[in-house]
C-alpha positions in Angstrom: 10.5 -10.6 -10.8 12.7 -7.7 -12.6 12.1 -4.9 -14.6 13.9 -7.1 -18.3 11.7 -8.7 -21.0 8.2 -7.3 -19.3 5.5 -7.5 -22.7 3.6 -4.6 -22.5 0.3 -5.5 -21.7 1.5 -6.7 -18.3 2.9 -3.0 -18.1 -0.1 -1.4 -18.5 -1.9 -3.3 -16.0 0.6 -2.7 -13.5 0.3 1.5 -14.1 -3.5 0.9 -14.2 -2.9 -0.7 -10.8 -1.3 2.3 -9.6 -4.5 4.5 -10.6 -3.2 5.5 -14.3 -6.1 5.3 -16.8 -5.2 4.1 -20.1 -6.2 6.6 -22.4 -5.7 4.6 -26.0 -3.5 4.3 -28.8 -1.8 6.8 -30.3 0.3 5.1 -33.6 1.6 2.5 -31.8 1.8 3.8 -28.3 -0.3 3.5 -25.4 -0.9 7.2 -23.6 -1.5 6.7 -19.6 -2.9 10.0 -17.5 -3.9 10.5 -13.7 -5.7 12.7 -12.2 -3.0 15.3 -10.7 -0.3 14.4 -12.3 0.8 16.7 -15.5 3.0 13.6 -16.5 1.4 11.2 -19.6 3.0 7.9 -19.6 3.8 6.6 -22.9 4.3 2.4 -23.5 5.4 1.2 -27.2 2.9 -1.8 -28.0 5.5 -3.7 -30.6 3.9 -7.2 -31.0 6.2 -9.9 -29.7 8.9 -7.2 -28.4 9.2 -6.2 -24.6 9.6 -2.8 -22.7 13.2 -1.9 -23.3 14.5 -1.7 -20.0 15.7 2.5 -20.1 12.3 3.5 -21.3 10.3 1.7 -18.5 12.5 3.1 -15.9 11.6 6.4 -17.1 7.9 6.1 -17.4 8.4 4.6 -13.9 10.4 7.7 -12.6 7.5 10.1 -14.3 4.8 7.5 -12.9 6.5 9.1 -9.1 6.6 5.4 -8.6 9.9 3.4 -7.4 11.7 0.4 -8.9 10.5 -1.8 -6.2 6.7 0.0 -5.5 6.1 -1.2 -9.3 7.6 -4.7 -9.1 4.8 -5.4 -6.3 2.1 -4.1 -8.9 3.4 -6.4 -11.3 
């Protein structure tokens, strides 16, 4: 598995997985939050398009999460 052409949905999940709580759509964003962490976690919802590979490694950098640790949630 690798971090290219994920859909978002299965992004989500994965952050959901890790104890983020989806906290809706705002336009067409999804806005993630946990407990303890002053970080929100924002994933573009484009139908059809995956995560582009430079914003998912930030949101997984501000998640405190590694490459790898995310790959496994997937």
């Amino acid at each position: 598995m690798s971090l290219y052409n994920l859909k978002p949905e299965k992004v989500i999940k994965a952050f959901e997985r890790a104890g983020w709580v989806n906290r809706g759509f705002r336009g067409s964003h999804v806005k993630l939050t946990k407990e303890g962490n002053v970080n929100i976690l924002s994933i573009p919802v484009h139908k059809g398009k995956p995560v582009k590979i430079g914003l998912l490694k930030d949101q997984i950098k501000k998640s405190g999460l590694t490459e790898d640790e995310f790959l496994k949630l997937l």
